[in-house]
N, C-alpha and C positions, 0 to 999 in steps of 0.2 A: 504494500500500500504506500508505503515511503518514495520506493523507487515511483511509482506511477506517477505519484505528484511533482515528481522533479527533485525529490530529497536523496539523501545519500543515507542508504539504507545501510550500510557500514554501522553507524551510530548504534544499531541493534545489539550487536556483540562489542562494541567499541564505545563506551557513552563517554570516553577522554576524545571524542571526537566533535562531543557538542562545546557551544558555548557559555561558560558558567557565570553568572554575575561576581563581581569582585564582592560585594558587599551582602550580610545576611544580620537578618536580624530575628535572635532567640525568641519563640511565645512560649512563655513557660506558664506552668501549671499555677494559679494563685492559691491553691488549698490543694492538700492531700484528697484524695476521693479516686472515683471511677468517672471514666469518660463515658458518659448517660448517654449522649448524642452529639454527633457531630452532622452540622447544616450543610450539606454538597453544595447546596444552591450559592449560599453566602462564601464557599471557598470559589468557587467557580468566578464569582462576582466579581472578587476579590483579587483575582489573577487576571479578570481580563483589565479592571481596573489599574493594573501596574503594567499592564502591556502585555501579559503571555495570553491572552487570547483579544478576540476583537468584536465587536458587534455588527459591524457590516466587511463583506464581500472585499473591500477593495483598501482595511485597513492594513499597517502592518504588524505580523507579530514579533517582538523580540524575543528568540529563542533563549537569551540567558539570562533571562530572568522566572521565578515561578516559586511555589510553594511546596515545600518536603512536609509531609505528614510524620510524625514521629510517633504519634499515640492514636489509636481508633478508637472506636465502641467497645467499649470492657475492658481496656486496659485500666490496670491502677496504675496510678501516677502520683508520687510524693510534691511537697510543695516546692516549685519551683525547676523542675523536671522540663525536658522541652517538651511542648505538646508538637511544635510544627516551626521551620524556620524560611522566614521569606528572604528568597532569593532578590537582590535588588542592584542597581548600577551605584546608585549611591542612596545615602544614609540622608535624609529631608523630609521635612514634615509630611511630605506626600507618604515617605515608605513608612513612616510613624503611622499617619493614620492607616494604610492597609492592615500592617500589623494588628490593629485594635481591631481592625474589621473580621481578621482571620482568629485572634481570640474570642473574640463574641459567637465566633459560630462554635465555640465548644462549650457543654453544661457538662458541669463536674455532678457530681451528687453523693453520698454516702455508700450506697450500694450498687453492685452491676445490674446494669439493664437485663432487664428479661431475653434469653434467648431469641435470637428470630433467627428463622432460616433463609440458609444464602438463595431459596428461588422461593417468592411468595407465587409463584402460579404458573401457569403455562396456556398459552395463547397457541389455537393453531385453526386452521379455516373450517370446520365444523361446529365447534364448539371452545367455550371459556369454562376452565376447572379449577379450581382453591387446589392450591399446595397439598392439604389433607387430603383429601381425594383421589388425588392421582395414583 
């Protein structure tokens, strides 16, 4: 898929081949707990926000810049722990605020989230069935 779009698919086995921001900045954990949820939408938001994705067609992306996840849903994390570190060119109130943006999208809580399972369902051209079911 790389190759097709004109990218050098090399990067796959070789990620010293991409381009990596010089500058990152730590989101660490404010309290001991479990990571209850984390928002995709709000991390999503968040990167195209800092330039690694775009909103229309004909923007461009900076490939060395983006967000490293270091904690998911059910991880415990001690206070101060990285939850996620944003990749940036430089260090400015703009990569400040994304930071806070990419904190905000994580609720700590006391306890682990309730299991879910990695396929809530299955879609296919007959019919629609619940994960149970299947």
């Amino acid at each position: 898929m790389i190759a097709a779009q004109g990218g050098d698919a090399r990067v796959v086995a070789d990620r010293s081949r991409l381009p990596v921001a010089s500058e990152q900045i730590v989101v660490e954990a404010p309290r001991e707990g479990f990571v209850t949820r984390l928002d995709a939408l709000e991390i999503g938001l968040a990167g195209v926000a800092m330039g690694a994705g775009r909103t229309r067609a004909d923007q461009a992306v900076d490939h060395a810049v983006g967000i490293l996840l270091e904690a998911g849903p059910g991880t415990r994390v001690s206070r101060g722990q990285p939850l996620a570190r944003v990749l940036v060119r430089t260090r400015n109130e703009a990569a400040t605020a994304i930071a806070a943006r990419v904190s905000s999208a994580f609720t700590l809580g006391d306890a682990p989230p309730p299991h879910r399972p990695l396929i809530l369902g299955r879609i296919d051209g007959r019919s629609t069935r619940q994960a149970d079911s299947v």
